[in-house]
N, C-alpha and C positions, 0 to 999 in steps of 0.2 A: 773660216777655219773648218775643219774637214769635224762631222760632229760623230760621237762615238756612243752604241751601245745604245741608242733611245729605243730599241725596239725592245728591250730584254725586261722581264716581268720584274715588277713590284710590290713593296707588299705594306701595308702598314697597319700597325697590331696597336690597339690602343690597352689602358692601364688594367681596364676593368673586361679584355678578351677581346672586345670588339674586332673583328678584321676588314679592311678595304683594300682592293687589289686593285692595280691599276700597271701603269708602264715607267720606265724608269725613264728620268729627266736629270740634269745636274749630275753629279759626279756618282760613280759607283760606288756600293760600301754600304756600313750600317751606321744608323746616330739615331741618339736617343736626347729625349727632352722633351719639354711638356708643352704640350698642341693647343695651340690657341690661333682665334679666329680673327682677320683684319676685312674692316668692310668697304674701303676705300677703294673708287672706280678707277684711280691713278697712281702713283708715286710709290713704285713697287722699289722701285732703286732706294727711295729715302727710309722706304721701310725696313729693307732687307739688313740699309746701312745702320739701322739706328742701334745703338748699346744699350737702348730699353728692351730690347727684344733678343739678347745675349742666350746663347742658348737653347731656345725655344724652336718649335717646329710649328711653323705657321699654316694658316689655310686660308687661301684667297677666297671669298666669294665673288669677285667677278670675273665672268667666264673665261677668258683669255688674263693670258700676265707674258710679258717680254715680247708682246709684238712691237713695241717703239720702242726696243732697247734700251743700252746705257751710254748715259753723257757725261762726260767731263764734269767737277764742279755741282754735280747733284747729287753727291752722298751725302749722308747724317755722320761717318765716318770715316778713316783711313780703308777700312774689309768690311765684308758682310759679317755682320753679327748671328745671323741664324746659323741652323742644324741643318733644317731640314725643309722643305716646302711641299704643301700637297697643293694640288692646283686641279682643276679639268681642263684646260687645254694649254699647255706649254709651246708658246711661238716660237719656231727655231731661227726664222729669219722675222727680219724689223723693218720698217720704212720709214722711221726719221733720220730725215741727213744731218742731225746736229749728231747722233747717235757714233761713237768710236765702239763698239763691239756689240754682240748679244747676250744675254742672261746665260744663255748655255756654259759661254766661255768664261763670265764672269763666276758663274759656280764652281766650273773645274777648278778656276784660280785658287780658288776660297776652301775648295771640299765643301761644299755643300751637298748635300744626298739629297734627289726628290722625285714626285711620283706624281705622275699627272694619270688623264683618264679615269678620277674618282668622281665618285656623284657626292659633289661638294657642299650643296643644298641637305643631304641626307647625315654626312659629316657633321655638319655645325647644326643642324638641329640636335643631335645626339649630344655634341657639348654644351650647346645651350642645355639641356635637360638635364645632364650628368654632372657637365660643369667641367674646369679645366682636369686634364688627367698625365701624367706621361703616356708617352708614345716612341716607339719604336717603327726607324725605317728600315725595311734592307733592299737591295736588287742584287745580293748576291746569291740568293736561292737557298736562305736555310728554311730549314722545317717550320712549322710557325710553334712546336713545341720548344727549340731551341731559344728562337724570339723570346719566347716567354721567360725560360730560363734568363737570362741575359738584362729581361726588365725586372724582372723580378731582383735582380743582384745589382742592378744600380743606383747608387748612391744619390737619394736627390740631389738637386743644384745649392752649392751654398752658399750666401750670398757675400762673405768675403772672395771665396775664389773666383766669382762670378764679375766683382771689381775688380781683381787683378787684370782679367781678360780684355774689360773696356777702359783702364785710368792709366795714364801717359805714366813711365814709368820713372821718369822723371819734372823738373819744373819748367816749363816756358812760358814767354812772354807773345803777347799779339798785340798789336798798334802801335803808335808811337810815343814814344817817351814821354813827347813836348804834350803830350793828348791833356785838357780839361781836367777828367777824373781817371782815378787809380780803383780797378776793380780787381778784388780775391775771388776767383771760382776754387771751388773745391771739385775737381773730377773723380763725380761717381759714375760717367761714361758721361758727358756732356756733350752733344752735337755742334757739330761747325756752325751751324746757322748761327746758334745764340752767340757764340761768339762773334762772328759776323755782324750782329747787331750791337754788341756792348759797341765794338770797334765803329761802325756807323755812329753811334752817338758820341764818338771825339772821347772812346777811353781807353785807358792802357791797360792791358790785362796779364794778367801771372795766372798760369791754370798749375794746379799743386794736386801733388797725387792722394787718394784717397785719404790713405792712411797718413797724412802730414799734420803736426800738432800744430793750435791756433798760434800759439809762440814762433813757430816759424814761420806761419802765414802774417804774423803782425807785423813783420820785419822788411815786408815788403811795403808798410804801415800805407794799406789801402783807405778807401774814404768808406768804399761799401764791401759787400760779400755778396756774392751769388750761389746759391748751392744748388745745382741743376739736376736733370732726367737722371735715371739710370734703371738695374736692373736688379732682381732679388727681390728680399722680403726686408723691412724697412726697418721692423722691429728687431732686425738682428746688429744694427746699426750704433751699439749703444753711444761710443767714443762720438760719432756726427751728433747726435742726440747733445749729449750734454754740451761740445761744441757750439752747437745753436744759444743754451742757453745760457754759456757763457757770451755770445754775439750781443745779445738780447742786453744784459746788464752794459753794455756800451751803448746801446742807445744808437749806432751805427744802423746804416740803412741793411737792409737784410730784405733779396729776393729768393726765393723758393718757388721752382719749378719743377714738376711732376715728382718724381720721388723725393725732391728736396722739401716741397709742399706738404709730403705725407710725414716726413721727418721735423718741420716745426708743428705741425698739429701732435704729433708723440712729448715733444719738449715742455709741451705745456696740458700733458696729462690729456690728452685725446686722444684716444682708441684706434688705430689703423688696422684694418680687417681685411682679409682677403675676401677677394667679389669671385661670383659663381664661374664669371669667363672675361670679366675683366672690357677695356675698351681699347679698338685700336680701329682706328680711322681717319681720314680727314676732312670728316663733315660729321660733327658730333654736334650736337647742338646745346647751348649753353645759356641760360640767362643771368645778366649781370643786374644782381638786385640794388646793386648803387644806381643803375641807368633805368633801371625795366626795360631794358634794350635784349635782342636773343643774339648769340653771336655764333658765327661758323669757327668753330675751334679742331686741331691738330692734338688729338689723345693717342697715347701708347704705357698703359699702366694696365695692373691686374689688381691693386690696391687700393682701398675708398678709405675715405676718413669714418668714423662712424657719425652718421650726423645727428643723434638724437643726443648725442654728448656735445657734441659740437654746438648746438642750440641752447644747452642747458648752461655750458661755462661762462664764465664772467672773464675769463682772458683772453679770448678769442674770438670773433666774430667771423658768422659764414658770410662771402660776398658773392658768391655765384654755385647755382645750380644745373644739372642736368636737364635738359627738357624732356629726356627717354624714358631716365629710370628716376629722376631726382636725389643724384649722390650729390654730394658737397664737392663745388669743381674750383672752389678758392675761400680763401683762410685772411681776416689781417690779426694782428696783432694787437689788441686794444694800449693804448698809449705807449705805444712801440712803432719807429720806422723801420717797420718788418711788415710783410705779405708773401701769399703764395699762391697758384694755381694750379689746377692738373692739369689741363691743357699744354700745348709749346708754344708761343707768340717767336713763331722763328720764321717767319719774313718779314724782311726791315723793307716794305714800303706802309706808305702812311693808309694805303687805303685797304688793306688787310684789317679783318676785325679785332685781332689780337695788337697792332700795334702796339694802343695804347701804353699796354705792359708796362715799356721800356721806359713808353714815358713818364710814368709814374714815378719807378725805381728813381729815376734820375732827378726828378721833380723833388725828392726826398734829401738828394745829395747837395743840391745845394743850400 
């Protein structure tokens, strides 16, 4: 496709004044939303696609992003979920042949705004230190007083409207009928993978939009629940909250993934806090204190459990740690088949370190 406009100046204005100028990439225009950092050397597609990252205006640290394009089959979603991308070098052409298009074209699709040619390195050390902020893109040449104006008057993200944008707006089904087990997801932006994977272990799934009461989810009278990723502030979540802990008094298997995680450590009176810049990569490093094993884990959260309470309660027990920072990176449920993780366990082969997961979940349902 014929590409438009990448030579034309850009500008990006962080919460606290900051500015970085750079060139315009992705679609022309202005978007705002809060600028946070992915440290992942690959899988720009899965991240761009994920509903954990709704909103947001991200910033790659590795040097190039969209030189091996997008594929078929390797989104986290239907669209890209981001605003915004700052990047240093934006590939306009790719050379993988499995690749149907480039990032360029997949932005216009989307309206994505972005701005490559920034000193990347300089950006996320500044987040790192300040911590996440909003940010404002533009490339269409306002003043950078206007900018201000503009962030100054926008409403933060909130995180019901922020669920509307990633949870199917109505119910469907995935697998087959005749399948083993009966699985409830509740979407609060859930990724194709993990579905993918219930459906690999031989189960039928009903995915129900956010806002669906358990009563209507019983109806589909599942064997377990799943309450998956998504995007927002966790504690703004009350109805999923108590949700949980009415799950919890059934004694029903209950898995909890990334913000689902953070939402049964609330249910049971543990603190969820927001972290300074949050994690999003695909080599995080975890240890699992059931195994004393470390494991290569898939993170996209900006909220930690608190774990000095988490060590202290008597209903919940931590199972995995961070090996970076040491936040709480899994939860179970003391005499309850209920667990959780911050991580994704979203590739269904068995020699991925997160398999396990699934296997667990399941191990519960029978």
């Amino acid at each position: 496709m014929e590409l438009t406009n990448l030579n034309q100046e850009a500008v990006l204005l962080l919460e606290d004044g900051t500015v970085f100028r750079g060139k315009q990439c992705g679609n022309a225009g202005i978007k705002v939303g809060e600028i946070n950092f992915v440290v992942g050397m690959t899988g720009f597609q899965e991240i761009f696609t994920d509903p954990s990252n709704c909103g947001q205006i991200l910033v790659t640290t590795n040097t190039h992003v969209g030189n091996y394009g997008v594929a078929p089959n390797e989104s986290a979603s239907n669209k890209v979920q981001i605003a915004g991308l700052v990047c240093n070098k934006f590939a306009n052409n790719y050379s993988r042949v499995q690749a149907e298009k480039g990032l360029q074209e997949l932005f216009e699709e989307n309206d994505v705004v972005g701005v490559e040619d920034i000193d990347t390195r300089a950006l996320v050390r500044h987040i790192r230190s300040k911590g996440s902020m909003l940010g404002i893109l533009s490339s269409n040449g306002e003043k950078i007083d206007e900018l201000k104006r503009q962030l100054k008057d926008y409403p933060k993200n909130n995180t019901t409207d922020l669920l509307k944008n990633v949870s199917t707006p109505q119910a469907y089904t995935v697998g087959e009928e005749t399948a083993k087990f009966k699985i409830a997801v509740l979407d609060l932006g859930v990724r194709k993978n993990i579905l993918d994977n219930l459906v690999w272990h031989d189960a039928y799934v009903k995915v129900f939009p956010y806002n669906t009461s358990l009563e209507e989810i019983n109806k589909f009278q599942p064997q377990a629940y799943l309450i998956p990723n998504g995007p927002g502030n966790p504690n703004d979540l009350r109805e999923v909250i108590r949700m949980i802990q009415t799950i919890l008094k059934t004694d029903k298997p209950l898995l909890g993934l990334g913000l689902g995680c953070q939402l049964m450590a609330i249910s049971q009176n543990v603190e969820v806090v927001k972290m300074n810049h949050g994690h999003r990569s695909d080599n995080q490093p975890v240890k699992n204190l059931m195994t004393g094993k470390a494991e290569t884990t898939i993170q996209s959260y900006s909220y930690t459990i608190n774990r000095e309470q988490a060590e202290k309660s008597t209903l919940i027990q931590i199972t995995h740690v961070n090996l970076n920072d040491e936040v709480v990176e899994g939860i179970s449920i003391k005499n309850k088949k209920a667990f959780g993780v911050q991580f994704l366990p979203i590739i269904y082969t068995k020699e991925h370190d997160s398999a396990y997961i699934y296997d667990q979940f399941f191990e519960l349902i029978k």
